[in-house]
PyMOL Python script that loads the backbone (N, CA, C, O; Angstrom):
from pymol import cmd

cmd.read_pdbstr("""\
ATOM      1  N   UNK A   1      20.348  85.123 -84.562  1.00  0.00           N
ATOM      2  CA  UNK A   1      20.227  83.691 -84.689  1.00  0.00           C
ATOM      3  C   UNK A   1      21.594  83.056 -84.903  1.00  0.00           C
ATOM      4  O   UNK A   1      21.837  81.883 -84.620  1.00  0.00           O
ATOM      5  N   UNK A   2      22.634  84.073 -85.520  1.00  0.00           N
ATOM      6  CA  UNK A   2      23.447  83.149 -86.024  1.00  0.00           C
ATOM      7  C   UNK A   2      24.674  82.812 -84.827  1.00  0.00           C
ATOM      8  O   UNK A   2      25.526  81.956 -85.063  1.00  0.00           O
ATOM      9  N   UNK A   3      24.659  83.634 -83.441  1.00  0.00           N
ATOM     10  CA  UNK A   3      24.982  83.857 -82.486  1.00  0.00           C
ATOM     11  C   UNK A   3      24.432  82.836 -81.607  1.00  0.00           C
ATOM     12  O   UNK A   3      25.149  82.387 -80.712  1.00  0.00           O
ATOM     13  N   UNK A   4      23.227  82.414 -81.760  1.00  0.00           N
ATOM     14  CA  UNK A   4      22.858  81.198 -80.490  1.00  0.00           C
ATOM     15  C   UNK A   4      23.171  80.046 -81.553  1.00  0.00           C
ATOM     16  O   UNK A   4      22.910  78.936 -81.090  1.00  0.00           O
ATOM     17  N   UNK A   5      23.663  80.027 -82.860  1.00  0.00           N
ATOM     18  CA  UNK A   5      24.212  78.602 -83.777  1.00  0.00           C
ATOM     19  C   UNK A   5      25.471  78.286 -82.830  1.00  0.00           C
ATOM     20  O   UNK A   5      25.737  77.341 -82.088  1.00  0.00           O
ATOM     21  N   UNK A   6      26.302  79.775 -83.255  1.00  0.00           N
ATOM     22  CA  UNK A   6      27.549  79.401 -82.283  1.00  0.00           C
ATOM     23  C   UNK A   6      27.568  78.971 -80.804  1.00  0.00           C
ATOM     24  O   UNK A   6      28.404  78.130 -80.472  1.00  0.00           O
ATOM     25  N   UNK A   7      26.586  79.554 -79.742  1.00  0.00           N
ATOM     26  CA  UNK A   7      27.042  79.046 -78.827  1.00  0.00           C
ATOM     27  C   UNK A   7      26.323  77.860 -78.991  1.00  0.00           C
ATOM     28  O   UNK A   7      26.697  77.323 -77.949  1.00  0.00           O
ATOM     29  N   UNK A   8      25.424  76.874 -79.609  1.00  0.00           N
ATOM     30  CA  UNK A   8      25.057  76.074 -79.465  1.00  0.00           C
ATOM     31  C   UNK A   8      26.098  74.783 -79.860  1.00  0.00           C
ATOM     32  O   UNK A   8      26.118  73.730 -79.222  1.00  0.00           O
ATOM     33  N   UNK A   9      26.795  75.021 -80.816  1.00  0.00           N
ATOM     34  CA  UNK A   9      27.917  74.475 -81.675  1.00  0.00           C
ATOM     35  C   UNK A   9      29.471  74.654 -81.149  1.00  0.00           C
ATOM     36  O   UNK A   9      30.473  74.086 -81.584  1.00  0.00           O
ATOM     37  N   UNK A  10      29.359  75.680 -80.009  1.00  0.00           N
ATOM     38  CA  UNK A  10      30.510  75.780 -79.917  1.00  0.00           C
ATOM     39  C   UNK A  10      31.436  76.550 -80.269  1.00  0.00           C
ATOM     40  O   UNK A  10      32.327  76.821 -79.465  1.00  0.00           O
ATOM     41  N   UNK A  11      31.431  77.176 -81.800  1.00  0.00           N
ATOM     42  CA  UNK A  11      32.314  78.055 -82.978  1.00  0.00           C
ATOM     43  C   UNK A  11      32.503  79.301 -82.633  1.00  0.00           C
ATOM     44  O   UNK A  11      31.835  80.264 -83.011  1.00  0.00           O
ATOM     45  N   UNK A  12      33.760  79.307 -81.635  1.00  0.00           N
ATOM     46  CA  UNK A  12      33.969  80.716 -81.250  1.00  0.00           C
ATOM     47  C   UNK A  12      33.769  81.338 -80.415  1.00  0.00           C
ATOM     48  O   UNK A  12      34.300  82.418 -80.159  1.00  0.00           O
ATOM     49  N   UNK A  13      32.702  80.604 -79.635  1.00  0.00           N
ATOM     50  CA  UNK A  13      32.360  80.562 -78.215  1.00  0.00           C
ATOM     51  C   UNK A  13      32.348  79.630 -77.484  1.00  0.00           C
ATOM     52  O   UNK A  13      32.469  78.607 -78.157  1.00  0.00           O
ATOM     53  N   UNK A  14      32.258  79.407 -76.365  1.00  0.00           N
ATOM     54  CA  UNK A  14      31.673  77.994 -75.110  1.00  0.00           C
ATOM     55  C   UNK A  14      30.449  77.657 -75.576  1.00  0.00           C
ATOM     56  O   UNK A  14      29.444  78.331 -75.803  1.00  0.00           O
ATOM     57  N   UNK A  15      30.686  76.545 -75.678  1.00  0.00           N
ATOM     58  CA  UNK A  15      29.412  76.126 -76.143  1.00  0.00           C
ATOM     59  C   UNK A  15      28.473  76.112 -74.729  1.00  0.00           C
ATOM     60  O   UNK A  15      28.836  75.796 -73.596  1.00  0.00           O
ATOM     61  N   UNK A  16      27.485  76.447 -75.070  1.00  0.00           N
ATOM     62  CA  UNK A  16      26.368  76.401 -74.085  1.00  0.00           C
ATOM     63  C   UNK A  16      25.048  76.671 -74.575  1.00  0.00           C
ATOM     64  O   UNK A  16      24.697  77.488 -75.427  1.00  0.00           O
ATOM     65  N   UNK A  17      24.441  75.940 -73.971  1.00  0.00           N
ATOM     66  CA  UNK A  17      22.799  75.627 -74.387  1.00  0.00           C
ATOM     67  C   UNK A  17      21.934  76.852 -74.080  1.00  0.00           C
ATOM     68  O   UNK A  17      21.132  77.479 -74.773  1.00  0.00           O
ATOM     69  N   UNK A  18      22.487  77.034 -72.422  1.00  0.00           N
ATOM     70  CA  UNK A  18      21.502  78.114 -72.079  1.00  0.00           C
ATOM     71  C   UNK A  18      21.979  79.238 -72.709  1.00  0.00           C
ATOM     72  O   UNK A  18      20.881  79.652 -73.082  1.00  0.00           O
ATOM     73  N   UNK A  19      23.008  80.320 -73.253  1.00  0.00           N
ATOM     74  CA  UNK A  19      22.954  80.955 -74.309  1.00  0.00           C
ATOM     75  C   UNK A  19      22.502  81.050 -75.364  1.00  0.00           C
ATOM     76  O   UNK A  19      22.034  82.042 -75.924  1.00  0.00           O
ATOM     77  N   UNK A  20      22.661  79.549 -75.868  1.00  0.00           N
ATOM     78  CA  UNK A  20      22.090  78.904 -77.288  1.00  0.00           C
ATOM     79  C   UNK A  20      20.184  79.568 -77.326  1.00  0.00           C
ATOM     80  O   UNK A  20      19.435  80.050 -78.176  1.00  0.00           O
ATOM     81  N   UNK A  21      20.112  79.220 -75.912  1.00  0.00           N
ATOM     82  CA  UNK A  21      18.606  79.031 -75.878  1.00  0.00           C
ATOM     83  C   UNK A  21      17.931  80.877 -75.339  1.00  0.00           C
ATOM     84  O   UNK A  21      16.786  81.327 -75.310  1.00  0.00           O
ATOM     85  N   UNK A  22      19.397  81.558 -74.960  1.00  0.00           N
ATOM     86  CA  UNK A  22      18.550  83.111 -74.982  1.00  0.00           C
ATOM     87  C   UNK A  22      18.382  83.517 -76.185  1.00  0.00           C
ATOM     88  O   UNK A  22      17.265  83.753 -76.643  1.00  0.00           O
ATOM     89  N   UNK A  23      19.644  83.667 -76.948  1.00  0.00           N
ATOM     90  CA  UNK A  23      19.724  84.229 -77.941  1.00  0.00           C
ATOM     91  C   UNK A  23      18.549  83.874 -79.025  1.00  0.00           C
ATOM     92  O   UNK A  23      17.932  84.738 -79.647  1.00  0.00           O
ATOM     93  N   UNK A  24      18.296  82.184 -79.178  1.00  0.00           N
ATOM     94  CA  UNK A  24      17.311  82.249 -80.057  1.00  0.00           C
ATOM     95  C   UNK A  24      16.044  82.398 -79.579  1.00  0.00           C
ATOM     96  O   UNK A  24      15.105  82.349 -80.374  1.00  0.00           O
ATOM     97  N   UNK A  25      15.842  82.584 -78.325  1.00  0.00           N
ATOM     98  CA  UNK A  25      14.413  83.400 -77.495  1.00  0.00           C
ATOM     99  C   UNK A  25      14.310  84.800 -77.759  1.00  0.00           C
ATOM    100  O   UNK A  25      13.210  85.198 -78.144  1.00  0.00           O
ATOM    101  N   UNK A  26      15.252  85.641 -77.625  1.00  0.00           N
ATOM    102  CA  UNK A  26      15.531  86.891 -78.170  1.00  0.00           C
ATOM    103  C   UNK A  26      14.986  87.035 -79.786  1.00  0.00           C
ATOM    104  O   UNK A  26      13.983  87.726 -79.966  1.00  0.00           O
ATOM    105  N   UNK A  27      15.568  86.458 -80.828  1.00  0.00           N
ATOM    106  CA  UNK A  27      15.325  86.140 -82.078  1.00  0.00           C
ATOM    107  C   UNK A  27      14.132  85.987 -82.326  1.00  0.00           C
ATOM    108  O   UNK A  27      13.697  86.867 -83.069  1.00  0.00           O
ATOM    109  N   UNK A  28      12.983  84.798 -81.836  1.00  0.00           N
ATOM    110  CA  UNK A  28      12.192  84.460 -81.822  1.00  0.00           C
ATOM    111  C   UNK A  28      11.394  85.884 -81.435  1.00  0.00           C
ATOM    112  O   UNK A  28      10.859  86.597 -82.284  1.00  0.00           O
ATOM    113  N   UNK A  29      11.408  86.091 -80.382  1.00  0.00           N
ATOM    114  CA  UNK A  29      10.379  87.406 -80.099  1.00  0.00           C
ATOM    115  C   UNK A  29      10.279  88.265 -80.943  1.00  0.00           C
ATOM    116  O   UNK A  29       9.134  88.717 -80.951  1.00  0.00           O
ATOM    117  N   UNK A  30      11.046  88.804 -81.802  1.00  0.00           N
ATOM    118  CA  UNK A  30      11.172  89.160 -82.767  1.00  0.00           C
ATOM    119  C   UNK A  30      10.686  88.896 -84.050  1.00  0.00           C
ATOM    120  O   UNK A  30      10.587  89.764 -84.917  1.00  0.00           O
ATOM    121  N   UNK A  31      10.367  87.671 -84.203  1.00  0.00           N
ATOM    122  CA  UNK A  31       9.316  86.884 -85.311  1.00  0.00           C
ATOM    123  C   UNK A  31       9.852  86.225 -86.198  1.00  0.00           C
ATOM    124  O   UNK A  31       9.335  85.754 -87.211  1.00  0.00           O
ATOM    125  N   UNK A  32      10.997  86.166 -85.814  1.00  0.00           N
ATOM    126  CA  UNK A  32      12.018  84.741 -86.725  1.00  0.00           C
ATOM    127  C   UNK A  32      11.912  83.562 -86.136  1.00  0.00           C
ATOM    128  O   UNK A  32      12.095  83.064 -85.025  1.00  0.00           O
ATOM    129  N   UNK A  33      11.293  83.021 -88.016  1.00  0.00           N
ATOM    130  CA  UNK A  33      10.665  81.612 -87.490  1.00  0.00           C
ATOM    131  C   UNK A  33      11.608  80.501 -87.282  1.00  0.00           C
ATOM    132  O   UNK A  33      11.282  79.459 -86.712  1.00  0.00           O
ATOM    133  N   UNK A  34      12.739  80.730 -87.735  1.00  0.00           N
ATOM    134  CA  UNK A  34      13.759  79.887 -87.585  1.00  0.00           C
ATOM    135  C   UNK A  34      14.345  79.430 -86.240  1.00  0.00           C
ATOM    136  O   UNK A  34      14.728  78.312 -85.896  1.00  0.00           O
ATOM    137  N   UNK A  35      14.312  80.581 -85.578  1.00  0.00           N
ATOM    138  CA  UNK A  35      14.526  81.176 -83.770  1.00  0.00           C
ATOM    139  C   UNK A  35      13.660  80.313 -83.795  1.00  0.00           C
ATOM    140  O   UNK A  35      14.049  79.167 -84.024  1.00  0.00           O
ATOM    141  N   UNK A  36      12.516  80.494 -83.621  1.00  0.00           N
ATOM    142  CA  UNK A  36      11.451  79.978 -82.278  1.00  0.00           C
ATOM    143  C   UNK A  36      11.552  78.107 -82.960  1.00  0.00           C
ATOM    144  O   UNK A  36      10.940  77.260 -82.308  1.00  0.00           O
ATOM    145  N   UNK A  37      12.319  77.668 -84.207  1.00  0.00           N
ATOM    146  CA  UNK A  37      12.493  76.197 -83.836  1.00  0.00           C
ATOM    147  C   UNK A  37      13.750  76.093 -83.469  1.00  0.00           C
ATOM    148  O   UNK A  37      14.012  75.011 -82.944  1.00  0.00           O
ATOM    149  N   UNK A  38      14.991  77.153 -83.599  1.00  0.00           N
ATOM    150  CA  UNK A  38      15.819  76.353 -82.500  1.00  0.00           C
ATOM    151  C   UNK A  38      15.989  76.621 -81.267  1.00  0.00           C
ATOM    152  O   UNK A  38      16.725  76.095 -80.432  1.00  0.00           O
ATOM    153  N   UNK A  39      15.146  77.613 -81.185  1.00  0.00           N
ATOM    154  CA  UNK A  39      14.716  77.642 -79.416  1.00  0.00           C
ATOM    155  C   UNK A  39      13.659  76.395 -79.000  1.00  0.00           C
ATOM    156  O   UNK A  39      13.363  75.988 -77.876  1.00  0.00           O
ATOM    157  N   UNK A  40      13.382  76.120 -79.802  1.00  0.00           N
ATOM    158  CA  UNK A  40      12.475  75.007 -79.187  1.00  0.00           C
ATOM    159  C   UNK A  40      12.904  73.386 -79.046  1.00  0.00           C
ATOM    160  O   UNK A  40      12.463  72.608 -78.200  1.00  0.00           O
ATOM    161  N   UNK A  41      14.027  73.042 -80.256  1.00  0.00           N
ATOM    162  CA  UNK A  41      14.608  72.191 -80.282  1.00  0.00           C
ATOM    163  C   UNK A  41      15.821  72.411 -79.556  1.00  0.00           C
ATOM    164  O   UNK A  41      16.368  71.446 -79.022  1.00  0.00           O
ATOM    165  N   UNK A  42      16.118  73.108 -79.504  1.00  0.00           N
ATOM    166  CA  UNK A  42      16.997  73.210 -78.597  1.00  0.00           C
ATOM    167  C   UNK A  42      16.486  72.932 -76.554  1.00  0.00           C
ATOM    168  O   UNK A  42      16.992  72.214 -75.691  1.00  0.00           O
ATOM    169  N   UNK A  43      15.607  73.655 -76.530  1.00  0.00           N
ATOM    170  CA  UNK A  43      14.406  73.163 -75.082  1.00  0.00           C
ATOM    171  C   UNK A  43      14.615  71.810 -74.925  1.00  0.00           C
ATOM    172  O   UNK A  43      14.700  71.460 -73.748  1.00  0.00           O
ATOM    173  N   UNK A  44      14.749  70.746 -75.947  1.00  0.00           N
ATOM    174  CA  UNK A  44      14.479  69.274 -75.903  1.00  0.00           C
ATOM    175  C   UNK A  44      15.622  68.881 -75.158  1.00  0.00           C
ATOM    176  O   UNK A  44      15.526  67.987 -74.317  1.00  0.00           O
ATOM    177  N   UNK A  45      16.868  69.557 -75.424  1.00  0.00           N
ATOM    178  CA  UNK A  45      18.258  68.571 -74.598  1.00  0.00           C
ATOM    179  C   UNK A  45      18.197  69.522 -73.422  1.00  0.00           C
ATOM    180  O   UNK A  45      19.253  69.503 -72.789  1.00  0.00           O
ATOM    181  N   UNK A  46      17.028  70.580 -72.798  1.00  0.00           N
ATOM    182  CA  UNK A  46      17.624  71.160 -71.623  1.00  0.00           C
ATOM    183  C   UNK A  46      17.027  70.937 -70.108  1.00  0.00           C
ATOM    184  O   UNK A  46      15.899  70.469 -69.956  1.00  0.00           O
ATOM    185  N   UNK A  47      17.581  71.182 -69.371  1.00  0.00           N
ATOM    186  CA  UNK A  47      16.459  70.872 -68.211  1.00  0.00           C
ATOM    187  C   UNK A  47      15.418  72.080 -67.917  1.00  0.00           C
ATOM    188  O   UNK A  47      15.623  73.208 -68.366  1.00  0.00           O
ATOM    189  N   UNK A  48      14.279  71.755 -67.125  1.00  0.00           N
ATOM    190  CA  UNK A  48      13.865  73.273 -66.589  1.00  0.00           C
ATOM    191  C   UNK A  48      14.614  74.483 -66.163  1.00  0.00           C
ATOM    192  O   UNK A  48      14.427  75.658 -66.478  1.00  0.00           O
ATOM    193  N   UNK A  49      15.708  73.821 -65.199  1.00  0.00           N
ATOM    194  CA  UNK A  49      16.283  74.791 -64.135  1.00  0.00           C
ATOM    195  C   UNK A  49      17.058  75.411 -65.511  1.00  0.00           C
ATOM    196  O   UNK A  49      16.433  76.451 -65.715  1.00  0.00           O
ATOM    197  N   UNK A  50      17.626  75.352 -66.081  1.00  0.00           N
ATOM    198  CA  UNK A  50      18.400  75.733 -67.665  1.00  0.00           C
ATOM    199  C   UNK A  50      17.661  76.623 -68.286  1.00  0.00           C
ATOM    200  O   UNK A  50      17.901  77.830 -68.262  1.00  0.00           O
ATOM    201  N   UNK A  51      16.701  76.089 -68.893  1.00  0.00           N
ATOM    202  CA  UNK A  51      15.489  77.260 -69.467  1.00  0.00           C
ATOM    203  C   UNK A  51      14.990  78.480 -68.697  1.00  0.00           C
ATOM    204  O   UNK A  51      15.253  79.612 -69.103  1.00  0.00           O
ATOM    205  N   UNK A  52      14.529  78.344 -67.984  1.00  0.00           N
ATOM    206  CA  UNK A  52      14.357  79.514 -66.523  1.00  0.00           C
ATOM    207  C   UNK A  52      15.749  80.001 -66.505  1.00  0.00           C
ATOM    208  O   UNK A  52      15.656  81.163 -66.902  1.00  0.00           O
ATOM    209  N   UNK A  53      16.786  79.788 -66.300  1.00  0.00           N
ATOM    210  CA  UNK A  53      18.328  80.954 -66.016  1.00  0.00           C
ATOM    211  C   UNK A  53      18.307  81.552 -67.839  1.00  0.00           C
ATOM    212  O   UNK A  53      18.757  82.663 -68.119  1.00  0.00           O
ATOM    213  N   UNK A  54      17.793  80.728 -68.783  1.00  0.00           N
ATOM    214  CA  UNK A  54      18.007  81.357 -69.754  1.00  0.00           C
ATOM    215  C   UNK A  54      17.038  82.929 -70.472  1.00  0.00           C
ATOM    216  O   UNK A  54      17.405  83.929 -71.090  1.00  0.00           O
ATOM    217  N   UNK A  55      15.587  82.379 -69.929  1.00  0.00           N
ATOM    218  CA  UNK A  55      14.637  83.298 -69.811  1.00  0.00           C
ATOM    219  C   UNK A  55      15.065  84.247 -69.077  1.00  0.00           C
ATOM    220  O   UNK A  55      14.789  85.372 -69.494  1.00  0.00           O
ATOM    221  N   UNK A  56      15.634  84.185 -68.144  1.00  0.00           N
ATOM    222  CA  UNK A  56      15.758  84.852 -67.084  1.00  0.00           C
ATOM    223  C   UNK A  56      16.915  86.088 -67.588  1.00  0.00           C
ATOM    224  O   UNK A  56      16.673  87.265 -67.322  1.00  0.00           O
ATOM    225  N   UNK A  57      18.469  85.607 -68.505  1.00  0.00           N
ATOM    226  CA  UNK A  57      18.966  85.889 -68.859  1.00  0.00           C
ATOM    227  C   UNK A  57      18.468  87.254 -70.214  1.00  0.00           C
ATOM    228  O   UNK A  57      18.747  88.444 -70.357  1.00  0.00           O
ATOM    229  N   UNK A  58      17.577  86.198 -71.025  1.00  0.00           N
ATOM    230  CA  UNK A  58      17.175  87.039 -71.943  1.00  0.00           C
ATOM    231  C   UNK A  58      16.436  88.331 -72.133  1.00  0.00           C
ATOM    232  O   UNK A  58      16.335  89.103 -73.087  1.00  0.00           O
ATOM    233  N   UNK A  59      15.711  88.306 -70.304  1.00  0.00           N
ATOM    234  CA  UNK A  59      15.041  89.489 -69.658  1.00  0.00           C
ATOM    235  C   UNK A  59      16.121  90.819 -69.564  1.00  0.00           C
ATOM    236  O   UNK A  59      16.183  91.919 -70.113  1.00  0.00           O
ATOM    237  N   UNK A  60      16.854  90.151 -68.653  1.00  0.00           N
ATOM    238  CA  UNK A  60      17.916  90.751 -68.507  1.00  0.00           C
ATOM    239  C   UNK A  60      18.797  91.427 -69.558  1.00  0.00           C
ATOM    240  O   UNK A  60      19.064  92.604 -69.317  1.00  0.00           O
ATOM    241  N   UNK A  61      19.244  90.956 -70.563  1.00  0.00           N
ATOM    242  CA  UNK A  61      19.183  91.417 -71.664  1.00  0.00           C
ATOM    243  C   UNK A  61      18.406  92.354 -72.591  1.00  0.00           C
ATOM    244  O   UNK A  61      18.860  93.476 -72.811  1.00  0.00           O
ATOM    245  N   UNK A  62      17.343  91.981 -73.104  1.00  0.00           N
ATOM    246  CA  UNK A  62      16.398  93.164 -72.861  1.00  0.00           C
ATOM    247  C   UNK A  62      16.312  94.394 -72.092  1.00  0.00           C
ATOM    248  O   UNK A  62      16.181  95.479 -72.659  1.00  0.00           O
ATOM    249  N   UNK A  63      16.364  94.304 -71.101  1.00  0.00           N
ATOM    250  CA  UNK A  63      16.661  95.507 -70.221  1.00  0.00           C
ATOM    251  C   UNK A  63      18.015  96.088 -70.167  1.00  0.00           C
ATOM    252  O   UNK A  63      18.232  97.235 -69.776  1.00  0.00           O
ATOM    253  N   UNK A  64      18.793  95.378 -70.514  1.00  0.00           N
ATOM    254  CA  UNK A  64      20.464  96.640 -70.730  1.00  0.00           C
ATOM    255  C   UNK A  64      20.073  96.917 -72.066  1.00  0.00           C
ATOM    256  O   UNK A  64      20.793  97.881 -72.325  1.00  0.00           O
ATOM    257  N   UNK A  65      19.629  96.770 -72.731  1.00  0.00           N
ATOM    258  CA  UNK A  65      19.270  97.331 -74.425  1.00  0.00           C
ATOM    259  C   UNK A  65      19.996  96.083 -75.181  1.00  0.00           C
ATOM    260  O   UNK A  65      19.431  96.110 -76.274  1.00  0.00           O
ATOM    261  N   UNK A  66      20.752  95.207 -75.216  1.00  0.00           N
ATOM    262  CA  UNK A  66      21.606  93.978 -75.628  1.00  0.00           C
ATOM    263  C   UNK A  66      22.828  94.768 -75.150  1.00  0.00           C
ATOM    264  O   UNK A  66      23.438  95.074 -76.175  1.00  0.00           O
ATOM    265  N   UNK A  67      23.361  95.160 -74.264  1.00  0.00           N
ATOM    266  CA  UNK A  67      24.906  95.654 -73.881  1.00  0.00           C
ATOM    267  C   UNK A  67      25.150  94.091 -72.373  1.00  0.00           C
ATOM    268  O   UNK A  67      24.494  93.584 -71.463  1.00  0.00           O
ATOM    269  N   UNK A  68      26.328  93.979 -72.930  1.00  0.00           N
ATOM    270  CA  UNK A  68      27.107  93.136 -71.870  1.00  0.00           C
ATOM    271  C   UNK A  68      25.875  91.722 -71.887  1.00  0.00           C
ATOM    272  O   UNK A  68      25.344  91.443 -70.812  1.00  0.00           O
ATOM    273  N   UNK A  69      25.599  91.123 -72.816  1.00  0.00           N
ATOM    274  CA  UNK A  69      24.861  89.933 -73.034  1.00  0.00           C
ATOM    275  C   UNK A  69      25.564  88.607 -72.899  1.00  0.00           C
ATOM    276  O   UNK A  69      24.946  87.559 -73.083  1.00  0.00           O
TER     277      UNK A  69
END
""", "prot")
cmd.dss("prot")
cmd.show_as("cartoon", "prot")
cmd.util.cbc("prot")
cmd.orient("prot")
């Protein structure tokens, strides 16, 4: 979680949403309730096509085990 703060914020990384928005999808699946509201508030400033590359991302992820995320 504290990894999609930063890219969401910026701190240390590029800020970017659709990271913002794997990482706390990742989190969330996991059963952190905190994740699944800033994955969700975070959803609010994004477009579809954004959410889908991010899902898409977080699959992907999943499947290397979290290597090269």
């Amino acid at each position: 979680q504290n990894l999609a703060v930063a890219y969401l914020e910026g701190k240390g990384v590029p800020r970017s949403v659709v990271q913002a928005y794997m990482w706390f999808n990742l989190c969330a699946a996991q059963g952190d309730e905190k994740a699944v509201r800033g994955r969700d508030l975070t959803a609010e400033t994004m477009t579809s096509s954004q959410i889908e590359k991010a899902q898409d991302l977080a699959r992907e992820c999943l499947k290397k085990g979290y290597k090269d995320c």
